[in-house]
C-alpha positions in Angstrom: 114.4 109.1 85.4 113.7 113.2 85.6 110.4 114.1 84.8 110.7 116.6 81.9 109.0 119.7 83.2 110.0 122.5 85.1 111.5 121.2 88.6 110.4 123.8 91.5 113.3 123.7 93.5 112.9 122.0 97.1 111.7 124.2 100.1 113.9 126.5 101.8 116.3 124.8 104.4 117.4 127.7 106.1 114.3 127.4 108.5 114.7 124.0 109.0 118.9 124.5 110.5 119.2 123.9 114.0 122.2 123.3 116.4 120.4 121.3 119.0 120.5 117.4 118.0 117.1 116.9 118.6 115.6 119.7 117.0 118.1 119.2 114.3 116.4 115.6 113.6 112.8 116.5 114.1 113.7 119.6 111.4 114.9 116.9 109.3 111.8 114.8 109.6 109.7 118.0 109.2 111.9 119.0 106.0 111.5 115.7 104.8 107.4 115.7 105.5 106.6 118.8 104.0 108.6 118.1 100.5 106.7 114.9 100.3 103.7 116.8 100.3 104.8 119.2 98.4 105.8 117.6 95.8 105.3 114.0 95.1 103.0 112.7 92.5 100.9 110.8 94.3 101.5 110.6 98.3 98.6 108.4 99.5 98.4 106.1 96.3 99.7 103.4 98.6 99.7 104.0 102.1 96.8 105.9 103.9 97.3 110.0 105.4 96.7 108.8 108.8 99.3 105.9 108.8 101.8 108.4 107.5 101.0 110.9 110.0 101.2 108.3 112.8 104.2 107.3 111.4 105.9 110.7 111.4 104.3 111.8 115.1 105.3 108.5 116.5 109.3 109.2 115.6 109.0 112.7 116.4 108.2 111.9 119.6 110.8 109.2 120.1 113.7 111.3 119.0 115.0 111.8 122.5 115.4 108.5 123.2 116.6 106.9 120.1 120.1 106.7 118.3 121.3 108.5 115.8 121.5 105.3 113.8 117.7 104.2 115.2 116.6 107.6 113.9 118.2 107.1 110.2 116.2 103.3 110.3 112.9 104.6 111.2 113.9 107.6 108.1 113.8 104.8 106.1 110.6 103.0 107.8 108.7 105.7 106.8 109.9 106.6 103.6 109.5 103.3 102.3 105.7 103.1 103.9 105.4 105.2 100.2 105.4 102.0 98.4 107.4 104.0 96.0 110.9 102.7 94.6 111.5 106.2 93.1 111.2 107.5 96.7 114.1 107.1 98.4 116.3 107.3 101.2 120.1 108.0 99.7 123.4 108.2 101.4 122.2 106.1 104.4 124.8 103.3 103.6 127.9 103.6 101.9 128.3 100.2 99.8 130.7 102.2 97.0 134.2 100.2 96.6 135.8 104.0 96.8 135.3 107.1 97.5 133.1 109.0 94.7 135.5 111.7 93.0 133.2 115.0 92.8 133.5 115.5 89.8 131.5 112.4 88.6 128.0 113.2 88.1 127.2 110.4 90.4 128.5 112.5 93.2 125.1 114.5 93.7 123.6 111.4 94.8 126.7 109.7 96.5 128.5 111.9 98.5 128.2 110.2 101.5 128.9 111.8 104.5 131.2 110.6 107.8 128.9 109.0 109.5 126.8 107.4 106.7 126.2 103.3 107.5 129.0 101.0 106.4 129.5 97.7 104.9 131.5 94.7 105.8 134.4 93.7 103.6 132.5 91.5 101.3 129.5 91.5 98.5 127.0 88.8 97.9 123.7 88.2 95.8 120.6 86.4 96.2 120.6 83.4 94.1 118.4 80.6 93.7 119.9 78.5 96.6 121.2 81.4 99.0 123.3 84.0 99.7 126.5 83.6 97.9 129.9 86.1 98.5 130.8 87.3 95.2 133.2 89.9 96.1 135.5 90.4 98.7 138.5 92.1 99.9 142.0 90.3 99.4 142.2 89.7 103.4 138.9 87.9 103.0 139.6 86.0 99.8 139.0 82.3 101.6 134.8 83.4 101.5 134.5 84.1 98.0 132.3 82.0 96.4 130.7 80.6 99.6 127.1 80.6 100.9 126.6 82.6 103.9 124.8 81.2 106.5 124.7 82.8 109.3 125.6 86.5 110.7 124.9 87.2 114.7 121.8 85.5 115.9 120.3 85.2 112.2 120.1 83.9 109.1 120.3 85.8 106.1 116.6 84.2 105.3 115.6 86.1 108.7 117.2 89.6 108.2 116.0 90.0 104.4 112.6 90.2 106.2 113.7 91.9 109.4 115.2 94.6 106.4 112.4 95.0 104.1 110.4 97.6 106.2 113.6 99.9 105.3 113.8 99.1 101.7 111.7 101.8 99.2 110.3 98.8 96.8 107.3 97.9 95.0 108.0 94.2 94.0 109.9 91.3 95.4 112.6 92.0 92.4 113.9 95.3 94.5 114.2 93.2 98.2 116.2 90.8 96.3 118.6 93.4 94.6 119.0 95.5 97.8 118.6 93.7 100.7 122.0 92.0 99.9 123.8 95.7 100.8 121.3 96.0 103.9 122.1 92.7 105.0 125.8 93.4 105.3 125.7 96.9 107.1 126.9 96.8 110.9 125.0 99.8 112.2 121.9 97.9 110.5 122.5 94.8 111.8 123.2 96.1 115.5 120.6 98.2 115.4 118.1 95.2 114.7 119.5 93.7 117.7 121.2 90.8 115.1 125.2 91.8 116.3 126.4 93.0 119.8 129.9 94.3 118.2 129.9 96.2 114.9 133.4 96.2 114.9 133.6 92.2 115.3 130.9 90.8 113.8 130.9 86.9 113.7 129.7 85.9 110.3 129.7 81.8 109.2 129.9 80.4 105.7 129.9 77.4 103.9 132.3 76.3 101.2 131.2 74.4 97.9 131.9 71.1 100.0 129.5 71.7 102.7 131.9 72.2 105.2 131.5 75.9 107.3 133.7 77.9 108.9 133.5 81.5 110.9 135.2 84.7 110.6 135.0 87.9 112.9 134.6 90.5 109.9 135.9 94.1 111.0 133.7 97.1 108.4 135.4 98.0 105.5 137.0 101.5 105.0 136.7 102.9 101.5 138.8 105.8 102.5 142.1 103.6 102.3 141.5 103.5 98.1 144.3 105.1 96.4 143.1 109.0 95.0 144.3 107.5 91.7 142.1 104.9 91.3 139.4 106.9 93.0 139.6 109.1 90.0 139.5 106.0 87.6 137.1 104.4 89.5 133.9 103.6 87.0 130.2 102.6 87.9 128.0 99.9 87.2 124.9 98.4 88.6 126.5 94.8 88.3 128.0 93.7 91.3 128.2 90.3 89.6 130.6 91.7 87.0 134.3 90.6 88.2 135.3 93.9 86.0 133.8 96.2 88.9 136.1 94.5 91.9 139.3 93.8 89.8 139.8 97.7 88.9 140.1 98.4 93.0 143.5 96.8 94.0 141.9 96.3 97.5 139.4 93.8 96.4 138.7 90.3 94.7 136.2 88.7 92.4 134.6 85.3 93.3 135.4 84.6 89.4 139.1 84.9 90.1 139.6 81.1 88.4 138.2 82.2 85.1 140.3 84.6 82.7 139.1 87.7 81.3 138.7 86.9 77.7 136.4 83.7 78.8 134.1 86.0 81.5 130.3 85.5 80.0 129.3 88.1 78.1 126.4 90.0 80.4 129.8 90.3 82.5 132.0 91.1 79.9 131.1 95.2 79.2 129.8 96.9 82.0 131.0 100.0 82.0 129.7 100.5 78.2 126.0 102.2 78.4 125.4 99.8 74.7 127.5 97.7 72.7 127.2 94.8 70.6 128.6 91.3 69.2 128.2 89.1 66.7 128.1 85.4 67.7 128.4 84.0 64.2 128.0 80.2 65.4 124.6 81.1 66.3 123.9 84.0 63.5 122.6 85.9 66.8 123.6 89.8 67.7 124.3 90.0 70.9 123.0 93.8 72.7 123.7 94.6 75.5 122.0 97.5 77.0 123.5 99.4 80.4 122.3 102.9 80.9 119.5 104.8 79.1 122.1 107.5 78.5 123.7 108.7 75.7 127.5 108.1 76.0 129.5 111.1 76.6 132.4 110.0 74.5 131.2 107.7 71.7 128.3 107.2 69.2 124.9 108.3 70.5 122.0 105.8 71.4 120.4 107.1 68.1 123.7 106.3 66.1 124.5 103.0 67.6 121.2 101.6 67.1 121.5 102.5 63.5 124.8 101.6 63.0 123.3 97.8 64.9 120.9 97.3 62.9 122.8 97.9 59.5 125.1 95.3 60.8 122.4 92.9 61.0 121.2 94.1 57.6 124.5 93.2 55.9 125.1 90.0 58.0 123.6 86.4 58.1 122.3 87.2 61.4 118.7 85.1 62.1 118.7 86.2 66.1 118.5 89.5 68.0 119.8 89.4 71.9 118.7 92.4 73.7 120.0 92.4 77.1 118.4 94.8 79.6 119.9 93.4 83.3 121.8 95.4 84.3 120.5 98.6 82.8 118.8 100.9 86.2 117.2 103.6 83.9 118.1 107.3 82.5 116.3 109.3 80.1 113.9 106.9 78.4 113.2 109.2 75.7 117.0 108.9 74.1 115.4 105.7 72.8 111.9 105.5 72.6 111.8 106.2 68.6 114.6 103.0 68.3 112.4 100.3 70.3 109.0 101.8 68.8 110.2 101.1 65.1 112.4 97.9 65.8 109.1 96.3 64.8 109.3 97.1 61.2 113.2 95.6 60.8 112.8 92.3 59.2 114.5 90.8 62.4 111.4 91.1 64.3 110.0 87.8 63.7 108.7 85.5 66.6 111.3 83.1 67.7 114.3 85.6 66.3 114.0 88.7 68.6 114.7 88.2 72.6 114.8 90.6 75.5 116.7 89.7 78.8 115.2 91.6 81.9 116.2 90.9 85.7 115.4 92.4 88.9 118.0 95.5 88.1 115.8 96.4 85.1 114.7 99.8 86.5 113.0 103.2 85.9 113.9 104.3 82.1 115.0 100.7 80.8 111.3 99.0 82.1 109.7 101.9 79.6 112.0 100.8 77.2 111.2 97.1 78.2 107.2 98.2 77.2 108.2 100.0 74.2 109.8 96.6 73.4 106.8 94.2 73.8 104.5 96.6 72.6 106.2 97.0 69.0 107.7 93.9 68.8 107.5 90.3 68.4 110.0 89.4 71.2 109.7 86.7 73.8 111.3 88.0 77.5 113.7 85.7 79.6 114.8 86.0 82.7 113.5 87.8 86.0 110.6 90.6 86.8 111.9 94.2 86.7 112.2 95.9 89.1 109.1 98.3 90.0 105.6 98.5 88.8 104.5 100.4 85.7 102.1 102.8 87.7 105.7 104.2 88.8 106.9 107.5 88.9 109.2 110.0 87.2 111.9 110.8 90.1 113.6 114.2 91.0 117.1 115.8 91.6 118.6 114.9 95.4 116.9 116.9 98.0 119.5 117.1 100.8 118.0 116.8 104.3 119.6 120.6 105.9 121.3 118.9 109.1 122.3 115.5 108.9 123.3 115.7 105.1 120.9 112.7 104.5 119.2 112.8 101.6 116.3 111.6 99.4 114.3 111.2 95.8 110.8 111.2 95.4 108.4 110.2 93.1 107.5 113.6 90.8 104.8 113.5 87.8 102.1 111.9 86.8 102.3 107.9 86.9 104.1 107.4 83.8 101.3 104.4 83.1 98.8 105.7 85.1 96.2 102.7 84.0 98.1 100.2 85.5 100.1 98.5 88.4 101.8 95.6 86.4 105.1 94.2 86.4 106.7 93.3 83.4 107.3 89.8 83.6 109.4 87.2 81.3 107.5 84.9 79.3 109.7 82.3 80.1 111.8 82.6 83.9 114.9 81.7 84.1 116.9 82.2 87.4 120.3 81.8 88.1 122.5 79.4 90.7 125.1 79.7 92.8 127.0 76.7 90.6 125.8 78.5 86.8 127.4 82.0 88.2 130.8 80.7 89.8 131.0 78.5 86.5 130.9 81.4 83.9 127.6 80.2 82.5 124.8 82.5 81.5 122.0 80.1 81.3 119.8 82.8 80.2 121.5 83.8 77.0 121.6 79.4 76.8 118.0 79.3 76.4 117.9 81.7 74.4 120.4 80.1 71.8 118.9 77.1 72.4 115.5 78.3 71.3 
């Protein structure tokens, strides 16, 4: 979410270039330090000067004797101290499917470069009974669906904490959405002393009968993706969605038993920034709300959100759905006027207008989310979002001049400056293993039960 002022471009890096490892890392650090105080919004709002300095001297210092990849972790250590999730380490681990094509405007974030962390051939998410594999390559299709319960010496329990120093979070949502990527990373895990072989890592699971089994994982390499479907490749911030696995012919979807046209519908679209249904057995509009972005081939936000609420004009429609997840932000301001006057449409009567936020419900989509509850009658299921509403407007990528690292920061003002809430649901609902692997969506259930 750009702050909408005039961006002064990042320092100079020339200065910073160095051909000596070393100094190239400490030049790094340095580049790093002096745009963070530069230019973020708010530095010290969390963590005190001193502990940042420390922090900074103490890994200048160690440079010599540390790793390349011990360097990158304590990069993160120290960006994180921030307590900001708009500041950010990015391009430290590679968890794409594919390559990015450059073209995409993803690709100023996410070009990664050679040596940026990788992933093990598999994806999994936190729910309320563990860590479950919900993706995997087709050479690994036998640990879809299962719980994973151990990798090295530790538990998945024990390296979510061991992790969370490195993750840039402000609530417990964020550790629970990212720590599933940083969980599965072999330069992470060896460098936290939880794997003696990257390349080999034993890794043991347990199937929906209680019975485990092990498997020696070898890292995935996204470079073996087709340049066709690296080109067709499209983006989504639900790695639940069996849609994002099935369009690379390299991997699987832990919902492989279920067809297409039965998928849930918070899996069915993800690709789509907004779109709706009709569910006339319930008289509820369904809305499902992606990216704070207006579409670059389609109907703008404005124009769908008309065209929306006509629909339920013209209908027998008693329920409104509005289904934030999944959406991580954009440009809040594409539909600030829309949520602010959804309070004079007839729908918005108590027990008839509902809004679904989880722990991916970032940036642009949690002002939405207050827009929402401050102009509206409608109750909020699901999960916390994901960051506080103290947080801050972020900038373009700042590349770091030698290792090709790079980070956000937190630019602006606070965007709610009088307060460091989280916008929670009135009623919680979380999801299990069994309600996932079954197609369910016990949220939108509630809901329609209501």
């Amino acid at each position: 979410m750009e702050y909408e002022s005039d961006w002064d471009e990042p320092l100079d890096p020339t200065p910073y270039l160095s051909d000596d490892r070393d100094e190239a890392w400490r030049n790094d650090l340095k580049y790093m330090e002096d745009n963070l105080r530069a230019f973020h919004g708010d530095l010290f709002y969390e963590m005190s000067e001193q502990d940042f300095d420390n922090a900074v001297s103490t890994l200048h210092d160690a440079i010599p004797s540390l790793t390349d990849s011990e360097i990158k972790i304590e990069f993160s250590k120290i960006i994180a101290m921030i307590g900001d999730t708009h500041t950010r380490l990015i391009r430290l681990l590679n968890s794409f499917l594919a390559p990015i094509d450059p073209s995409h405007e993803l690709s100023k974030y996410f070009q990664y470069p050679e040596h940026a962390f990788r992933t093990y051939p598999i994806r999994a998410y936190w729910f309320t009974d563990g860590l479950f594999v919900v993706g995997s390559t087709k050479e690994h299709t036998e640990t879809l669906g299962t719980r994973i319960v151990q990798i090295g010496n530790k538990t998945p329990e024990e390296i979510k904490e061991l992790v969370r120093p490195l993750i840039s979070h402000s609530t417990e949502e964020v550790i629970a959405s990212a720590s599933p990527t940083y969980i599965i990373s072999p330069e992470i895990l060896h460098t936290l002393g939880i794997i003696d072989d990257m390349e080999n890592a034993l890794f043991t699971f347990e199937d929906s009968e209680g019975n485990t089994f092990q498997l020696n994982l070898s890292p995935y390499d996204p470079s073996l993706v087709s340049e066709e479907n690296i080109k067709s490749q499209k983006f989504s911030t639900s790695g639940l969605s069996p849609l994002t696995y099935k369009q690379n012919p390299l991997w699987e979807t832990a919902l492989m038993h279920i067809e297409e046209d039965s998928y849930p519908l918070y899996l069915k679209n993800p690709f789509s920034n907004y779109w709706f249904e009709y569910l006339e057995d319930y008289k509820t509009v369904y809305f499902q709300f992606n990216m704070v972005i207006d579409m670059p081939e389609g109907k703008s936000f404005s124009s769908f959100f008309k065209e929306m609420l006509d629909f339920i004009d013209k209908n027998d429609v008693d329920k409104l759905v509005m289904d934030f997840r999944f959406n991580g932000g954009g440009n809040f301001r594409i539909a600030e006027s829309q949520f602010k006057n959804l309070g004079k449409h007839r729908i918005n009567k108590e027990g008839q207008i509902f809004t679904i936020i989880s722990r991916h419900t970032g940036s642009a989509c949690i002002v939405s989310s207050v827009f929402v509850r401050e102009n509206t009658n409608s109750l909020f299921f699901g999960e916390g979002v994901s960051d506080t509403l103290d947080m801050y407007y972020d900038n373009p990528a700042i590349d770091l001049p030698n290792s090709k690292l790079g980070f956000v920061l937190g630019y602006g003002p606070h965007i709610f400056p009088d307060t460091d809430e989280q916008i929670l649901p009135d009623v919680e609902v979380k999801m299990s293993s069994e309600d996932y692997l079954s197609g369910r969506d016990v949220v939108l259930e509630r809901i329609l039960a209501y």
